[in-house]
Structures are given as structure tokens and as C-alpha cells.
C-alpha positions in Angstrom: -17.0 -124.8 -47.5 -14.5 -124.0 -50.0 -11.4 -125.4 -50.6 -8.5 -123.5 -50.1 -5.9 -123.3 -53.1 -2.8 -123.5 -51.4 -1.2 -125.2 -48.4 -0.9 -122.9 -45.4 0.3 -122.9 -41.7 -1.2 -119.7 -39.8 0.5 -117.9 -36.7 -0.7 -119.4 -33.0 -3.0 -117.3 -31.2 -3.1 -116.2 -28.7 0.8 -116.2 -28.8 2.6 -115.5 -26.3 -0.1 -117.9 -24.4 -0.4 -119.8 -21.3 -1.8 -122.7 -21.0 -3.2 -123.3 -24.5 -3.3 -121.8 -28.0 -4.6 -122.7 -31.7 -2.7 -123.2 -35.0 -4.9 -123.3 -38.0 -3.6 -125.1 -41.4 -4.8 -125.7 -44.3 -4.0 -128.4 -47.0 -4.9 -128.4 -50.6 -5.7 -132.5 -51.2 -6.0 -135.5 -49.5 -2.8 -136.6 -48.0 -0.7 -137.8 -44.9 -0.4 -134.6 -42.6 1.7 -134.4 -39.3 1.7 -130.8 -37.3 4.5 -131.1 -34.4 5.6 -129.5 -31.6 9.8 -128.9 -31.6 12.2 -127.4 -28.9 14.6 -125.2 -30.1 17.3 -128.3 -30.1 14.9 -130.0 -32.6 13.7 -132.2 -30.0 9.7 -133.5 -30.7 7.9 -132.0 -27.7 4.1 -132.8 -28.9 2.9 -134.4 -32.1 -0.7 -132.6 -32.3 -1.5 -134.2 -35.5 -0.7 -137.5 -37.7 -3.0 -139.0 -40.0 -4.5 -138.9 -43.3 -6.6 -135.4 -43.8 -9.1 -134.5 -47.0 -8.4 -131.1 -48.0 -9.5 -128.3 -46.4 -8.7 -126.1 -43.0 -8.1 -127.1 -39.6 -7.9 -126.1 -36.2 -5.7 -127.8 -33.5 -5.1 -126.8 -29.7 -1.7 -127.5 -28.5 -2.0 -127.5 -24.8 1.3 -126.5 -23.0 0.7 -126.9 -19.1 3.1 -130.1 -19.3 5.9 -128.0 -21.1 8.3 -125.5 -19.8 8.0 -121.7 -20.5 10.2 -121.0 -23.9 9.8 -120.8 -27.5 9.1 -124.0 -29.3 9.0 -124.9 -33.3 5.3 -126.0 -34.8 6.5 -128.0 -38.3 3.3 -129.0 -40.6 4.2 -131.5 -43.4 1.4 -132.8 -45.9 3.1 -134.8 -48.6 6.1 -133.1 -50.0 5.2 -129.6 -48.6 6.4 -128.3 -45.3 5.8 -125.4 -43.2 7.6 -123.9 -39.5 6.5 -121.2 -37.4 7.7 -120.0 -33.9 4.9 -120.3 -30.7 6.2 -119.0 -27.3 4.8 -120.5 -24.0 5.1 -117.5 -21.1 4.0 -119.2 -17.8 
């Protein structure tokens, strides 16, 4: 498919959600990506992703039935460029 031209981190949906939800990203070029999960006290909850990705888009399922209700922090890094959004678990 095509590449996208830019380096993007899309809301979760569903959001809120309960159990699990999807975050799309997208990266321009190859390079070391991480997408993780934060509490509000910037505590890592869940890394969902950590490795070396080609460009392109992505899909990843965060699955929260081990976490508590609340709103959590999803932080994508590729490279240089980094990206935060809010999820919110409702149990």
C-alpha cells in the first residue's frame, strides 16, 4: 500500500473500552519504534510495541483486563519523533 508521509498516532477505539481496544500508528521510515502504555504518575503499565518497524501503518491491541479502570497515557516514539494520547479503561 502506500506509504504514509508523516508520522502519526491515531485515537483508541473503541475508547472508553473494556477489555480491549486498538491504536493505529503510522511511521514514515524504517526505524526503532516503541508504543507504551503509562499511568497518569508516568509509571509504564504495558509496552505493546519495541522493535525495529519499515514504514508504513500499524495496528496494535492493548488488552486491559489485567489493569485497573482509569485513564492511562499511550506514548509512540520512532527515532526522534514522539507522540501521546489519552485511552480510558471503564470496567
Amino acid at each position: 500500500g502506500e506509504l504514509p508521509n508523516g508520522f502519526s498516532l491515531s485515537q483508541n477505539y473503541p475508547n472508553p473500552f473494556n477489555p480491549s481496544t486498538t491504536i493505529e500508528f503510522a511511521i514514515p521510515k524504517n526505524d526503532f519504534v516503541t508504543l507504551k502504555v503509562y499511568d497518569l504518575l508516568g509509571r509504564e503499565v504495558s509496552t505493546l510495541v519495541s522493535e525495529n518497524l519499515n514504514a508504513g501503518s500499524y495496528k496494535v491491541r492493548f488488552d486491559g483486563a489485567l489493569h485497573a479502570s482509569g485513564v492511562y497515557l499511550y506514548k509512540l516514539k520512532a527515532g526522534s519523533l514522539s507522540m501521546i494520547k489519552k485511552l480510558s479503561l471503564v470496567k
